[in-house]
N, C-alpha and C positions, 0 to 999 in steps of 0.2 A: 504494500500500500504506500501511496505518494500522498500527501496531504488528503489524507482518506478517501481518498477516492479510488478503486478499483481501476488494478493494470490491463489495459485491455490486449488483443493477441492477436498480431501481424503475422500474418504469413501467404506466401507467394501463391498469386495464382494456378498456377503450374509449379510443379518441382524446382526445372530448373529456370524459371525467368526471373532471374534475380535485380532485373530492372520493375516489374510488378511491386516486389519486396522495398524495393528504393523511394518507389512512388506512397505504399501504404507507412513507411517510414518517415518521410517527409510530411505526408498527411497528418499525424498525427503529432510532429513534432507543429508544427502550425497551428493543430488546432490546444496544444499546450496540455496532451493528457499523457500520462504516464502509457506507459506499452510496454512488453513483452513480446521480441523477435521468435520465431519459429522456424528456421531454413528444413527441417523434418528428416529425419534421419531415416530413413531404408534400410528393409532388410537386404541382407544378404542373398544375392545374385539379383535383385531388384534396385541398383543403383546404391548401394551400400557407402563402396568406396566414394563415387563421386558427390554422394550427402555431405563425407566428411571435408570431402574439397570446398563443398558452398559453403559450410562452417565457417572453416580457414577464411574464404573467401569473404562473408561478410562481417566477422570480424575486424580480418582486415580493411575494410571499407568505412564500418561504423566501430570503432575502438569505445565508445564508450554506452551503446543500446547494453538495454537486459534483455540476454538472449534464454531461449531455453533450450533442450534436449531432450527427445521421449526415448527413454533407452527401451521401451519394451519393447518394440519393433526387430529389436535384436535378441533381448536375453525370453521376451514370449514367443519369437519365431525362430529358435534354434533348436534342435534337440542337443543339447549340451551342457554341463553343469555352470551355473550362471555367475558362478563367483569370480570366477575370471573374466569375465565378459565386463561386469558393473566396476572391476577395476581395471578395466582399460579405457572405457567410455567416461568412467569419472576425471581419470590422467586426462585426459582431453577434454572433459569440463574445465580443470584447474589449468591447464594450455590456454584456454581460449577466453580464459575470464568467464564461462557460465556460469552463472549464480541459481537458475532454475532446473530441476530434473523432473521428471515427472515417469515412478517410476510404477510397475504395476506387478499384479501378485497372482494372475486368471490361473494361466497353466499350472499342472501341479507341481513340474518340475524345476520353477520359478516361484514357489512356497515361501523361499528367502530372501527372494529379491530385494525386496525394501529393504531389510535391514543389511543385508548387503550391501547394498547404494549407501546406507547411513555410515559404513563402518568404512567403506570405499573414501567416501568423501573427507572424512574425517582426516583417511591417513595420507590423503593428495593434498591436503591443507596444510600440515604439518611439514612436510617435505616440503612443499614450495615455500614456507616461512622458513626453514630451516637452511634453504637451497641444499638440497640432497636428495637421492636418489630415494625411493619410494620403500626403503628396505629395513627392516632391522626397529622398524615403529610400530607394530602393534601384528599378532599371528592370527589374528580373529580371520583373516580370509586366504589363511592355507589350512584348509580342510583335511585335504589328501596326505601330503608331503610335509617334511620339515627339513630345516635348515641343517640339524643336526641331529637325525635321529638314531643313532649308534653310539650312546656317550664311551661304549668301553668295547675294547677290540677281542679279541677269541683268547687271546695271551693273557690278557689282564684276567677276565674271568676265571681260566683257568687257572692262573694264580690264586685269587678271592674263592674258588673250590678244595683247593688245596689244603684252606685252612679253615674250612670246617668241622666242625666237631660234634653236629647236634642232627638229630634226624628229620627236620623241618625243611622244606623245600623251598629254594630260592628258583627265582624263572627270571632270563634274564633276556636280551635279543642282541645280536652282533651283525655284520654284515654275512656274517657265516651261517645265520638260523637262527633258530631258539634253542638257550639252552637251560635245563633245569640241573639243578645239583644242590645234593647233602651229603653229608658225611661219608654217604656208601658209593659216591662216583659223580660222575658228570655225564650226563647224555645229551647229544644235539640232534637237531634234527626238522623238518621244516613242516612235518606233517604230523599236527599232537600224536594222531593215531598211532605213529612208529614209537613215542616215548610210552603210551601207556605200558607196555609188557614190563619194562626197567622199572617200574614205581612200586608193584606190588601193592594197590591198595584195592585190590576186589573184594576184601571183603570189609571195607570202610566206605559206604557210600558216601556220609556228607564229605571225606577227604577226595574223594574221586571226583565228584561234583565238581569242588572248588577249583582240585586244579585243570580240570576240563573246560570250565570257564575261562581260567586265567592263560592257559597254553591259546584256548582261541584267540583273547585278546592278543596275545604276544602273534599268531601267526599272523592274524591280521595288520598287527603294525610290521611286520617282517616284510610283510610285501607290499604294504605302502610307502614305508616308509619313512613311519612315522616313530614316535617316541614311546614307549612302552615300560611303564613302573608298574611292578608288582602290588598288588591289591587298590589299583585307581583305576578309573573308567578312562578307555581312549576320549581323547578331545577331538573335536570337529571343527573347533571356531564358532563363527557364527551362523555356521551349519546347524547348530540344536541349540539349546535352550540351555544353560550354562550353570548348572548349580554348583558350582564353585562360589558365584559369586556372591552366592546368600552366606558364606561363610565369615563370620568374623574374622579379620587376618588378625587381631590381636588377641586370638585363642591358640590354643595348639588345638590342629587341625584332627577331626575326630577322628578314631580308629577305624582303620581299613579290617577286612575281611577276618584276615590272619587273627589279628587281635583282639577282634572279638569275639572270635570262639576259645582263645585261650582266658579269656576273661569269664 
């Protein structure tokens, strides 16, 4: 809002006649109301690329309109995971000076768009305040992958197995697989199913259970990629809903799985 009055919303007759765009821009600067530019972003193989060129283009033309961008045209008409998509369309909001996004949530596979876009935004702000690369400011939109998810190599583990002495199961993940180890050995291996014979716990269900759970999560981060501690839920970002973050950080953090069955 401009001195309370409602931004009204320019956009080109046609896609590409960006003399149309010029004239509804002029108009409205004339008639002294606030506005909102639209050059309309295109799907992909329907004039996609050359949307991002009018951008560029009237930007550079108008350096100081309020432009906007509907990024659903791209992350509702792709079949693809969308968290990459709203961080690249946002880099190029924070490029071009856009202040408006208009983002949407229809398809299912686009369930997290918005907050995607929120968390996008956020970290293209900070980077260009910072003048830095888009990296290393917040993991909320690497889902999949991480930076660093193997904190300990096959060597080290196997040293840290070495010096066990107790019959409780650690499960750990290396670029080598997963591996579990107590006191009686080390086993690796990439598929839980190949460790259950080495555990011996057939006849302890609730211990079978537990580590059938935890060996999943570890395969799973094994082949993601991702980071994988023993008795915590994989993280997604802002892929799911984050109950971490109900947590008091100036508690210690409540006990995982392990300890509270020894409890």
């Amino acid at each position: 809002m401009d001195s309370g009055r409602s931004k009204c919303h320019a956009d080109p007759e046609t896609h590409e006649d960006l003399a149309s765009l010029d004239r509804a821009i002029n108009i409205m600067r004339a008639k002294n109301r606030p506005f909102i530019v639209d050059p309309i972003l295109d799907p992909l193989h329907f004039g996609f690329t050359q949307s991002i060129v009018r951008y560029h283009e009237v930007r550079k033309n108008h350096p100081d309109v309020e432009m906007m961008l509907g990024v659903g045209n791209i992350t509702e008409l792709t079949h693809a995971d969308t968290m990459g998509m709203n961080a690249l369309l946002l880099g190029i909001c924070s490029e071009l000076n856009i202040n408006q996004i208009l983002a949407t949530e229809v398809s299912q596979h686009a369930c997290r768009s918005i907050k995607e876009a929120d968390v996008a935004r956020r970290i293209m702000y900070a980077a260009k305040q910072q003048d830095t690369l888009p990296k290393h400011i917040n993991p909320a939109l690497m889902a999949l992958h991480e930076t660093a998810p193997f904190p300990y190599s096959l060597a080290e583990i196997e040293e840290l197995a070495g010096q066990i002495k107790d019959p409780s199961f650690r499960i750990q993940t290396s670029a080598d697989g997963v591996h579990i180890f107590n006191r009686d050995g080390l086993h690796t291996a990439i598929d839980p199913f190949d460790l259950f014979p080495h555990l011996h716990v057939e006849q302890d269900g609730g211990h079978a259970f537990y580590l059938g759970v935890e060996l999943a999560r570890a395969q799973i981060a094994w082949q993601l990629g991702k980071r994988f501690t023993q008795d915590q839920a994989l993280t997604w970002g802002c892929a799911t809903d984050n109950a971490e973050a109900t947590v008091d950080l100036h508690t210690f953090k409540p006990a995982g799985t392990t300890l509270q069955k020894k409890s």
